[in-house]
Backbone bond lengths (Angstrom), bond angles and torsions (degrees), N, CA, C in turn:
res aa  C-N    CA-C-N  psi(-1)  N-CA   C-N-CA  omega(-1)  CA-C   N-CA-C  phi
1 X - - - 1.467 - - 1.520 109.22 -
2 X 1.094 120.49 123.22 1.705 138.74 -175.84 1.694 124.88 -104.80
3 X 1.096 129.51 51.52 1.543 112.23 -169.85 1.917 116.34 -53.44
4 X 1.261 100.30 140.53 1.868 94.41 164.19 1.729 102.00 -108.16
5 X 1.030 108.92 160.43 1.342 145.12 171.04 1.482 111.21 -105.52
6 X 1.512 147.69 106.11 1.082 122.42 -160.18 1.776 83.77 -132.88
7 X 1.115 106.23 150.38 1.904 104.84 168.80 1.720 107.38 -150.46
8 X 1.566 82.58 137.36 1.968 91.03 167.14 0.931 142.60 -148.32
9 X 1.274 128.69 113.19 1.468 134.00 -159.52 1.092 113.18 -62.53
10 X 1.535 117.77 123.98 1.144 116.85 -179.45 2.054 111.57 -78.53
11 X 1.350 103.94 -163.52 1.240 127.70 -173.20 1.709 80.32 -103.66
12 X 1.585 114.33 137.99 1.986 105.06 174.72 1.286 92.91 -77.06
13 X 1.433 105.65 129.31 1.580 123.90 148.70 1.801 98.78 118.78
14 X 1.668 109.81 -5.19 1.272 100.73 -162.77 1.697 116.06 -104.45
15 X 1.586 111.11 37.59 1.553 113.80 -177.44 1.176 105.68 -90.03
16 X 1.007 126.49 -11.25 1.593 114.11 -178.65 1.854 105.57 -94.51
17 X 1.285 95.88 -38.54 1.667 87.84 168.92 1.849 114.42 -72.60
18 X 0.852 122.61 -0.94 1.503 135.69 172.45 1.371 111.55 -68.67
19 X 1.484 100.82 -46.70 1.466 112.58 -172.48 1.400 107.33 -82.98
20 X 1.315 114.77 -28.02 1.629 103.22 -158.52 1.865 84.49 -83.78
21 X 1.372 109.20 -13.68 1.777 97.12 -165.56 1.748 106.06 -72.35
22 X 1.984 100.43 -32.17 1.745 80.57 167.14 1.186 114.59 -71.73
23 X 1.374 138.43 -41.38 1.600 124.47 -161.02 1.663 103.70 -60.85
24 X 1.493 111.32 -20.45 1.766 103.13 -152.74 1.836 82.69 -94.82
25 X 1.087 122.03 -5.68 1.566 111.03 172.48 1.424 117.89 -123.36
26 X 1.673 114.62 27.08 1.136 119.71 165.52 1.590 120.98 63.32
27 X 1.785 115.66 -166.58 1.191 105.20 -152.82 1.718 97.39 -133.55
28 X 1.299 97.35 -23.10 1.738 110.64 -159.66 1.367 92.35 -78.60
29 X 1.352 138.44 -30.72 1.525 123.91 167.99 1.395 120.69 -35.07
30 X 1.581 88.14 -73.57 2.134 105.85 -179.49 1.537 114.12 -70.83
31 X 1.284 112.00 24.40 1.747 91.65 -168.37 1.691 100.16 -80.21
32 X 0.797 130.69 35.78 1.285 115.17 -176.74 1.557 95.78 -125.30
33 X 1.845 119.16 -20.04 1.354 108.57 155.11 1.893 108.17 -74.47
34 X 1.352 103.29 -46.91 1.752 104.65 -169.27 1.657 90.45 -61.88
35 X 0.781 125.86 16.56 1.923 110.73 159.56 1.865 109.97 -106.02
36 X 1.144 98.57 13.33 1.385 95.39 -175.86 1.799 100.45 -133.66
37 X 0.794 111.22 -14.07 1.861 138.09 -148.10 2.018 91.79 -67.37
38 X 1.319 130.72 127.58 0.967 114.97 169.55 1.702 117.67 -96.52
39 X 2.073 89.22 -33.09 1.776 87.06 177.61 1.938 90.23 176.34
40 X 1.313 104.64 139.79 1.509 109.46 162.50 1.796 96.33 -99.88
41 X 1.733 89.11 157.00 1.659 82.24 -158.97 2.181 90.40 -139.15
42 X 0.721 112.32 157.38 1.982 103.52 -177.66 1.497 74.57 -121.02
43 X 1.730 93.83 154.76 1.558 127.48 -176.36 1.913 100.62 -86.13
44 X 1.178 103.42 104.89 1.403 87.55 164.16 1.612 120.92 -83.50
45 X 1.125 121.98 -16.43 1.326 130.94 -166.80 1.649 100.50 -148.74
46 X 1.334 103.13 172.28 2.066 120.58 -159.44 1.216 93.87 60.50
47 X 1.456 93.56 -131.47 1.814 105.96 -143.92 1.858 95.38 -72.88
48 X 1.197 143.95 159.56 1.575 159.46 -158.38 1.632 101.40 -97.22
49 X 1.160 115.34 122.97 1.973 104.31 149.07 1.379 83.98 89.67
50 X 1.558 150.21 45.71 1.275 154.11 157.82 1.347 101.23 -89.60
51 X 1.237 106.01 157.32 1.899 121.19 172.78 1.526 78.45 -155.51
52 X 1.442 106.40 118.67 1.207 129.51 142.23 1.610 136.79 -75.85
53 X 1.028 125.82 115.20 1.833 119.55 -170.20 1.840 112.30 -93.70
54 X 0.872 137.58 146.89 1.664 112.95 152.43 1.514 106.36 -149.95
55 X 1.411 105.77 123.90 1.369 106.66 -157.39 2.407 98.48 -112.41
56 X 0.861 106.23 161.23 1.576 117.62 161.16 1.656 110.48 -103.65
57 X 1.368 110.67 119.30 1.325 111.65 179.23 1.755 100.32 -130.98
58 X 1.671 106.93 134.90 1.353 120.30 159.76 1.542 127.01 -13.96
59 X 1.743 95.37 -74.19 0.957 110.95 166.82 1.504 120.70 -163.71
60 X 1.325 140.09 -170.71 1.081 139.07 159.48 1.606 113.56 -31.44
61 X 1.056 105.87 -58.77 1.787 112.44 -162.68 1.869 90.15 -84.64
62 X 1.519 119.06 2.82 1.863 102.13 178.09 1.810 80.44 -94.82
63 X 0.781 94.21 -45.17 1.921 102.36 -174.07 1.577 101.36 -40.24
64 X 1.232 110.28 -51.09 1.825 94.37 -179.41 1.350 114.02 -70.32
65 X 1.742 113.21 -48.43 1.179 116.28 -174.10 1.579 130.14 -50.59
66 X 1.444 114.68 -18.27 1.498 144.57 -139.96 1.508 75.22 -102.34
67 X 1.583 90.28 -85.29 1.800 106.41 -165.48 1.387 107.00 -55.34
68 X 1.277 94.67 -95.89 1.825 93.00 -164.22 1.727 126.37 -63.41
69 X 1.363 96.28 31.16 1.839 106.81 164.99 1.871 94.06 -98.77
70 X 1.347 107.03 -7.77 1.837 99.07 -177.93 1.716 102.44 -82.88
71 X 1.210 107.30 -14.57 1.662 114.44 175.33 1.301 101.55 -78.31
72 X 1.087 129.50 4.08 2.085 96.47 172.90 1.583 90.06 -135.34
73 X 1.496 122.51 34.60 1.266 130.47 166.23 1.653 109.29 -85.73
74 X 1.693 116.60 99.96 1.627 87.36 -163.77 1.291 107.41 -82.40
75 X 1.259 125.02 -3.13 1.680 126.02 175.05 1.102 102.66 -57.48
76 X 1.454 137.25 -49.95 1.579 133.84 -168.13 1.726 103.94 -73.72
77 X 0.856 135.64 -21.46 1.412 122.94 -161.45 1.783 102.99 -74.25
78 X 1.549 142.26 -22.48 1.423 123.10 162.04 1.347 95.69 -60.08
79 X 1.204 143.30 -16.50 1.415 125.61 178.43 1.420 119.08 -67.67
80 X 1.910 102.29 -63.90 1.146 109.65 158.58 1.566 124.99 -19.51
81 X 1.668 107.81 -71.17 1.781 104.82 -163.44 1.858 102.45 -76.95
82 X 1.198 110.11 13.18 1.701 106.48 173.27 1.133 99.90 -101.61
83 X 1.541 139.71 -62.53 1.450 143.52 -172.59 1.337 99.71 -32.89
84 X 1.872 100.90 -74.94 1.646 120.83 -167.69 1.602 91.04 -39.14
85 X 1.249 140.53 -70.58 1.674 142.56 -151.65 1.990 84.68 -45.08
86 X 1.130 126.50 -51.16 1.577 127.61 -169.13 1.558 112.25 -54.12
87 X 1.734 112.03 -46.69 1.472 92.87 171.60 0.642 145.55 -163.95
88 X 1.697 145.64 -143.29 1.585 128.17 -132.18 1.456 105.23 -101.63
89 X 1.643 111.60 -55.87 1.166 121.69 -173.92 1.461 107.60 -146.60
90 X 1.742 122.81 168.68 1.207 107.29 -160.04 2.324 77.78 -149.06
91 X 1.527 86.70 128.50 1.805 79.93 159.17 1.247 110.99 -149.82
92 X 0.698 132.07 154.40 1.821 133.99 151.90 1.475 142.80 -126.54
93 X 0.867 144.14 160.47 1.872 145.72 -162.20 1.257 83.38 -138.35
94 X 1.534 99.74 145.01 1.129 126.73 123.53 1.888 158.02 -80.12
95 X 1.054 120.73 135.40 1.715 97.97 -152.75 1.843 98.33 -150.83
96 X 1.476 107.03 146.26 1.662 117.53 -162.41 1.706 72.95 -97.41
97 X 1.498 97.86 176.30 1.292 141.44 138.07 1.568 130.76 -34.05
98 X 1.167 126.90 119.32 1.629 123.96 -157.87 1.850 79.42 -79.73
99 X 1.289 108.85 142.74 1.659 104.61 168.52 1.229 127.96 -85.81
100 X 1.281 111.34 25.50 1.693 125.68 146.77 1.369 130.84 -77.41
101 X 1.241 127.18 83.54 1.550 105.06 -179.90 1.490 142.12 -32.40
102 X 1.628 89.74 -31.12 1.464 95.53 -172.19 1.835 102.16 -67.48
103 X 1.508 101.90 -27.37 1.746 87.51 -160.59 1.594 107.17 -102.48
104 X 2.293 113.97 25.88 0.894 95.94 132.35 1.662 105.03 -140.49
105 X 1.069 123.48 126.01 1.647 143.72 -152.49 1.446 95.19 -80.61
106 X 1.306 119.99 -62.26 1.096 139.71 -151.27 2.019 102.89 -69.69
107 X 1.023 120.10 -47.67 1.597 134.98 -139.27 1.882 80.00 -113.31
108 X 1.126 153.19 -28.69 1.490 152.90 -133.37 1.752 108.03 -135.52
109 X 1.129 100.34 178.10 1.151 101.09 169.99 1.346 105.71 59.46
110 X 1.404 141.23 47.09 1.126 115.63 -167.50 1.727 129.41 47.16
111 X 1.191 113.34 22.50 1.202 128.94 177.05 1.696 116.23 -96.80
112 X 1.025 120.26 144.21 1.479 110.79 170.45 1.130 105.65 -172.77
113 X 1.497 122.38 90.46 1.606 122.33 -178.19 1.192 92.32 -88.26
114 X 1.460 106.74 154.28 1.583 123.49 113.05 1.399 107.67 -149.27
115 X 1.542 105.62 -171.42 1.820 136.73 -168.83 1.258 93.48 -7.80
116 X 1.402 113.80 -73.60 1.634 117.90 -147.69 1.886 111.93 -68.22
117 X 1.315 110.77 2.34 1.930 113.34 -171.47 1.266 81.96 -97.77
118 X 1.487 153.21 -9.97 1.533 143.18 -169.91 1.252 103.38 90.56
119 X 1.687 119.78 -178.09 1.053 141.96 -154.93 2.011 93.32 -72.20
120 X 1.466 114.09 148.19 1.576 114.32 167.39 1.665 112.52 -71.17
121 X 1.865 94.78 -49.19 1.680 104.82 -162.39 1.839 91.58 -118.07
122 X 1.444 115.69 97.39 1.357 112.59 -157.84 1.696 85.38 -97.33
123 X 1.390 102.96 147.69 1.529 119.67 -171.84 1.652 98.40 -80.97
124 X 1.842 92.78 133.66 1.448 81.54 174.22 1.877 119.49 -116.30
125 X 1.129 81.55 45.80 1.757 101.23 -175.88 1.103 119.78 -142.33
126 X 1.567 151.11 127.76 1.665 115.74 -177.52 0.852 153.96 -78.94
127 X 2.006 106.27 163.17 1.504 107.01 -125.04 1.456 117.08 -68.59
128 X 1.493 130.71 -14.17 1.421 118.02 169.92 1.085 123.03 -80.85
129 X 1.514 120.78 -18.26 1.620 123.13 163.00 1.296 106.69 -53.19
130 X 1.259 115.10 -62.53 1.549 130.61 -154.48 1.801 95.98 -73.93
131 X 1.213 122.10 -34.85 1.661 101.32 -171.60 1.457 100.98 -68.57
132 X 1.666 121.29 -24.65 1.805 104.35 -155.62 1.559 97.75 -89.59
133 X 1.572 131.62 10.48 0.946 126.12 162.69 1.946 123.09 -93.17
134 X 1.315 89.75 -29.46 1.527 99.15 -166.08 2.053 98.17 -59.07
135 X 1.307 91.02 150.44 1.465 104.96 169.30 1.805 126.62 -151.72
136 X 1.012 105.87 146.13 2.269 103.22 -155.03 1.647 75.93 -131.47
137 X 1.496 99.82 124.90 1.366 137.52 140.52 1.296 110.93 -42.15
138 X 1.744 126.19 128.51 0.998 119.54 135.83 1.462 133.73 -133.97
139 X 1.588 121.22 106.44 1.006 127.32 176.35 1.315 122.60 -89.87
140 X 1.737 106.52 140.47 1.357 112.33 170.63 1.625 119.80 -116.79
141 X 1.212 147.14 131.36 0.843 115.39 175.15 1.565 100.11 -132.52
142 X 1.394 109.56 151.35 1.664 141.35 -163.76 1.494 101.04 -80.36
143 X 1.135 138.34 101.93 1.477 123.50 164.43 1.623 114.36 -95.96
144 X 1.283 98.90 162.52 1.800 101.95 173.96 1.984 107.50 -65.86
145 X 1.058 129.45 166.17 1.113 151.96 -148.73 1.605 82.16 -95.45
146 X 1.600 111.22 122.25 1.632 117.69 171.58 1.368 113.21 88.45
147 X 1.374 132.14 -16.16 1.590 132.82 144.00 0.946 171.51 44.35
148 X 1.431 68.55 -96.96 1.992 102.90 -175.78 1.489 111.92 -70.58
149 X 1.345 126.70 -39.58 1.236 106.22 162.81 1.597 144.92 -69.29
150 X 1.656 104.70 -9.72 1.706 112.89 146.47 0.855 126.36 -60.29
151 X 1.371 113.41 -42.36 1.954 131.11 -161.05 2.144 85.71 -66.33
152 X 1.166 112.22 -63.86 1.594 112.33 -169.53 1.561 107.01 -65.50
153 X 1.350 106.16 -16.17 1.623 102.35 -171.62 1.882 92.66 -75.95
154 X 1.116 113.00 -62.56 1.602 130.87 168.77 1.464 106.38 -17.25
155 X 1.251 99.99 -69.34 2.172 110.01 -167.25 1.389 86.79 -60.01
156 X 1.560 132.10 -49.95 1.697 112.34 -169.45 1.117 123.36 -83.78
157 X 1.439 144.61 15.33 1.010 155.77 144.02 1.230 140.37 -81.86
158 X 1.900 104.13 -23.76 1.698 117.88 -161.90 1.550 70.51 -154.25
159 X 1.471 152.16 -79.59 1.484 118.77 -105.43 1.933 80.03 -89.02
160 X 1.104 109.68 -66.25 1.301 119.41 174.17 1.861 116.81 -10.17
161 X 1.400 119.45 -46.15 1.202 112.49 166.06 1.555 131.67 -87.64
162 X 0.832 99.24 15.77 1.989 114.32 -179.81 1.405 92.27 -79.25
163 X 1.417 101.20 125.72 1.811 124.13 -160.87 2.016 85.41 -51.39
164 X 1.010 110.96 -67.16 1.336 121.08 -151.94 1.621 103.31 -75.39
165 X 1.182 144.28 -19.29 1.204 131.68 173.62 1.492 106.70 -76.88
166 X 1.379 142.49 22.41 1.316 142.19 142.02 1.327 110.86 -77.07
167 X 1.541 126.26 -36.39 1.318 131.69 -124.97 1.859 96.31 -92.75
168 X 1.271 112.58 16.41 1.829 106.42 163.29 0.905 124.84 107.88
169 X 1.479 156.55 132.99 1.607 139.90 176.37 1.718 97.66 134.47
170 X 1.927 108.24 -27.66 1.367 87.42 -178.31 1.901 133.05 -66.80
171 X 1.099 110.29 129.55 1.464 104.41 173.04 1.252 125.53 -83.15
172 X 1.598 93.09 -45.28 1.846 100.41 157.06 1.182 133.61 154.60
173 X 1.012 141.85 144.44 1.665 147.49 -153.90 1.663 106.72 -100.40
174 X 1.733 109.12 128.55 1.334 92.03 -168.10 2.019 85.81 -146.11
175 X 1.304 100.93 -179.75 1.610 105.64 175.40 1.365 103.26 -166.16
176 X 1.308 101.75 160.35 1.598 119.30 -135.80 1.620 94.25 -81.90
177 X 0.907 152.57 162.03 1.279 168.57 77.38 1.624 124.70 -34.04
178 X 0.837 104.24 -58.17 2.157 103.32 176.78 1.371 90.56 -107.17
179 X 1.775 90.92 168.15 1.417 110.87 175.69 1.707 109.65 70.19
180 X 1.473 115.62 -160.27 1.523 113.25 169.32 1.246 127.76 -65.70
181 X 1.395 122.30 118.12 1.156 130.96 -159.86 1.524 107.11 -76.53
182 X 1.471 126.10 -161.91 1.501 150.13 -154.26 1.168 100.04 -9.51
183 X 1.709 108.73 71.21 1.266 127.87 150.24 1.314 109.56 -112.83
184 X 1.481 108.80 132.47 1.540 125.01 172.45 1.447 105.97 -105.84
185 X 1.489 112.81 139.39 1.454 120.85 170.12 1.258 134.07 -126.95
186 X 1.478 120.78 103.77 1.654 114.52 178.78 1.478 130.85 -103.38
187 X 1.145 105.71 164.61 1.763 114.15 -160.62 1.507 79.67 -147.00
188 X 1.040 96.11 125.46 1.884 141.85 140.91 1.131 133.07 -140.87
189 X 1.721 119.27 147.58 1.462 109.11 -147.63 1.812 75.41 -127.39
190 X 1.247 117.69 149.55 1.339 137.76 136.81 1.502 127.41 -107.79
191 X 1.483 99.49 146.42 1.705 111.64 165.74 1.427 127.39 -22.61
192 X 1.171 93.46 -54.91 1.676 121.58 -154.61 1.323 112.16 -158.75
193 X 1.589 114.55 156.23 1.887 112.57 164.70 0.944 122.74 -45.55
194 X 1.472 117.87 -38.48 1.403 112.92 -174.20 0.911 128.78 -92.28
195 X 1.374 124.53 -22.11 1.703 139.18 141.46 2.183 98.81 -21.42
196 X 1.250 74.96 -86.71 1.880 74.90 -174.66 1.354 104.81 -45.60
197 X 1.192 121.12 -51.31 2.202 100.74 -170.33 1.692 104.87 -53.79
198 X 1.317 104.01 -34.39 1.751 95.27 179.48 1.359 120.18 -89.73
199 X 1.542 107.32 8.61 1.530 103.36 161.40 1.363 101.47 -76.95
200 X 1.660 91.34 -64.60 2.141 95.88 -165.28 1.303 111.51 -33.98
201 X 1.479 108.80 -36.87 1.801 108.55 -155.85 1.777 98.80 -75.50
202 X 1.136 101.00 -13.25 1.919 109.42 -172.48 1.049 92.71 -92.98
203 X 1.506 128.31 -23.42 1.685 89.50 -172.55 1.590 99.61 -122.54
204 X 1.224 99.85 16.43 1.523 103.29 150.93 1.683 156.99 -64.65
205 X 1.733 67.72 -47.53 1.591 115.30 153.69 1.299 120.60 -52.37
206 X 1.262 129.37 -36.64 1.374 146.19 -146.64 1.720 99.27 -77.65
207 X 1.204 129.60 174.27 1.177 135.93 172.32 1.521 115.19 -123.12
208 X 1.096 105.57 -44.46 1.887 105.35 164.98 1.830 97.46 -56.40
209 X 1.409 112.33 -65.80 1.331 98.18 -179.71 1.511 142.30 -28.38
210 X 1.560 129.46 -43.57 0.882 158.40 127.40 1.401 101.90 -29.31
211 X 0.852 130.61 -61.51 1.609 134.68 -159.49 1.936 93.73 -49.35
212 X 1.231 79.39 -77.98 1.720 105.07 156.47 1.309 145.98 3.65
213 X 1.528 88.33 -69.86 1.917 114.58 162.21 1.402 99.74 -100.28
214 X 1.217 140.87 -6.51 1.453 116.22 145.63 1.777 126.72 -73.70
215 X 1.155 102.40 -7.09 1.464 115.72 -167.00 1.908 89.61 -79.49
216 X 1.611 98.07 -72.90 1.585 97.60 -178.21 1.357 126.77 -94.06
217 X 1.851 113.31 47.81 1.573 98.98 158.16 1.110 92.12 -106.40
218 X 1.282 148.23 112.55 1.562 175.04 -166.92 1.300 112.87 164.40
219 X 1.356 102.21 -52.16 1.720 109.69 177.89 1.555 123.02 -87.32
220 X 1.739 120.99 -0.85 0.940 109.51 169.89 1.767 132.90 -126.51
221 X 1.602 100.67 134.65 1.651 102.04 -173.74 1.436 100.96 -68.52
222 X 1.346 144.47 -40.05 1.408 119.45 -164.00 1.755 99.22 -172.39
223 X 1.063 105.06 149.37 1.858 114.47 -178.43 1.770 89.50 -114.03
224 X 1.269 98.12 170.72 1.816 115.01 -153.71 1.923 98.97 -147.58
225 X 0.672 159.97 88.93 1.710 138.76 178.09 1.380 98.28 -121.46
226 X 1.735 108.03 124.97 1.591 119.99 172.28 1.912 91.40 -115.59
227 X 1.651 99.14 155.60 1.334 117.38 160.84 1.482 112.84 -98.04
228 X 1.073 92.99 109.19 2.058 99.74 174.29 1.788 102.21 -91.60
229 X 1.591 118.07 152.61 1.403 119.65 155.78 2.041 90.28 -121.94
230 X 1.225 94.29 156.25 1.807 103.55 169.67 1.316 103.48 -77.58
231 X 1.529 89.62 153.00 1.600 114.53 -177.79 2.118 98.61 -40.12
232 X 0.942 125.80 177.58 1.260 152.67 -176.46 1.628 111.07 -109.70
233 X 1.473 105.06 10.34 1.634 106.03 -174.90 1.623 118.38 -143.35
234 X 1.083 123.00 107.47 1.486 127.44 -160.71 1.963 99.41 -46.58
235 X 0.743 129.86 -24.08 1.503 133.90 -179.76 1.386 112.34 -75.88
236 X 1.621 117.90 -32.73 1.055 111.09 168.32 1.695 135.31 -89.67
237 X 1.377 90.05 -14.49 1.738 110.65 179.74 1.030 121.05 -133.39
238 X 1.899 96.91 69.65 1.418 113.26 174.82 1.513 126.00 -51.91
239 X 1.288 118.25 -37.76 1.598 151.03 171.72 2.034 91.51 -32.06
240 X 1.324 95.84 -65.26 1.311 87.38 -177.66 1.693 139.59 -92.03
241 X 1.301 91.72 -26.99 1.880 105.69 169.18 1.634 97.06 -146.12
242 X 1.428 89.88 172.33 1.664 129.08 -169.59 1.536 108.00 -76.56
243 X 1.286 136.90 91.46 1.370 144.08 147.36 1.748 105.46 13.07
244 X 1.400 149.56 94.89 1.311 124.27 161.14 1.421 126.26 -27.27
């Protein structure tokens, strides 16, 4: 199992034409990425004009086959040279599974979503009300070189019992494989803003929590937190509703 991380800078001002370029080129081309697709996500906060991707892939060799079999599609390529005109820069990582089950729910345990099982965190209000509120955490955090096996020893001792890090929203805990290493990455999604301020403040509160982040500030060079909202299009944010 392979997750990507995909990110792209937009052109400033150009996310809404981003979006209308997938709906205006449909879905039945890429479905062979949207069968793997976990969620496109817009940057509410850091850097401006981001689209975040995060996909579940087989493996390395489904990852080529998936993706770059959409390159010799010549129907997609006016798509291609319209998107590309939108933006700045384009990168992506790759990243495993945190080896905690608990901190990934979804992918473990005998678990293995994707697209086609339905939405993970299904809206229980409707769904265009409810998407322009929802918002997913994303933290990264930088550890020193050699780590990672404190950092996981830490979460199962202290982070793991913090009343509220059971209590739902995780999407999932992952760490880097390419690029700069002993990076860990989490995704949790809340309702609403205020949903999340009364998480943080709960598990702030907490004493294992604390316990926790006293365990790994030794081991860490730097923390990262962006606000993502999901794409604006049921095709792209399977995570939360059902594809029409």
């Amino acid at each position: 199992m392979l997750f990507e991380q995909r990110i792209y800078t937009l052109v400033p001002g150009a996310l809404d034409a981003f979006w209308q370029a997938q709906q205006d080129r449909g879905f039945e081309l890429v479905q062979p990425i949207l069968d793997r697709l976990v969620g496109y996500f817009s940057a509410e906060s850091g850097p401006g004009d981001q689209v975040v991707h995060l996909y579940r892939y087989d493996s390395y060799d489904d990852w080529v086959k998936r993706l770059h079999g959409l390159y010799g599609v010549a129907a997609l390529e006016p798509y291609f040279t319209r998107v590309r005109s939108l933006m700045l820069a384009q990168e992506n990582k790759f990243l495993a599974l945190a080896p905690l089950p608990e901190l990934a729910p979804c992918w473990s345990g005998g678990n293995d979503w994707h697209p086609a099982d339905g939405p993970i965190f299904p809206l229980a209000q409707g769904e265009a009300a409810a998407m322009r509120d929802v918002v997913l955490d994303e933290t990264t955090t930088v550890l020193r070189p050699g780590s990672l096996p404190a950092y996981w020893q830490a979460y199962r001792e202290h982070g793991l019992h913090c009343r509220v890090e059971s209590a739902g929203g995780l999407l999932g805990c992952f760490v880097s494989l390419v690029g700069r290493q002993h990076q860990v990455v989490h995704y949790r999604w809340h309702p609403d803003f205020a949903e999340r301020e009364a998480f943080r403040c709960a598990r702030l509160c907490d004493d294992n929590w604390q316990a926790f982040l006293a365990a790994i500030a030794p081991l860490v060079v730097c923390n990262a937190r962006k606000v993502l909202r999901p794409a604006p299009i049921a095709e792209l944010s399977p995570a939360f509703v059902r594809a029409r």
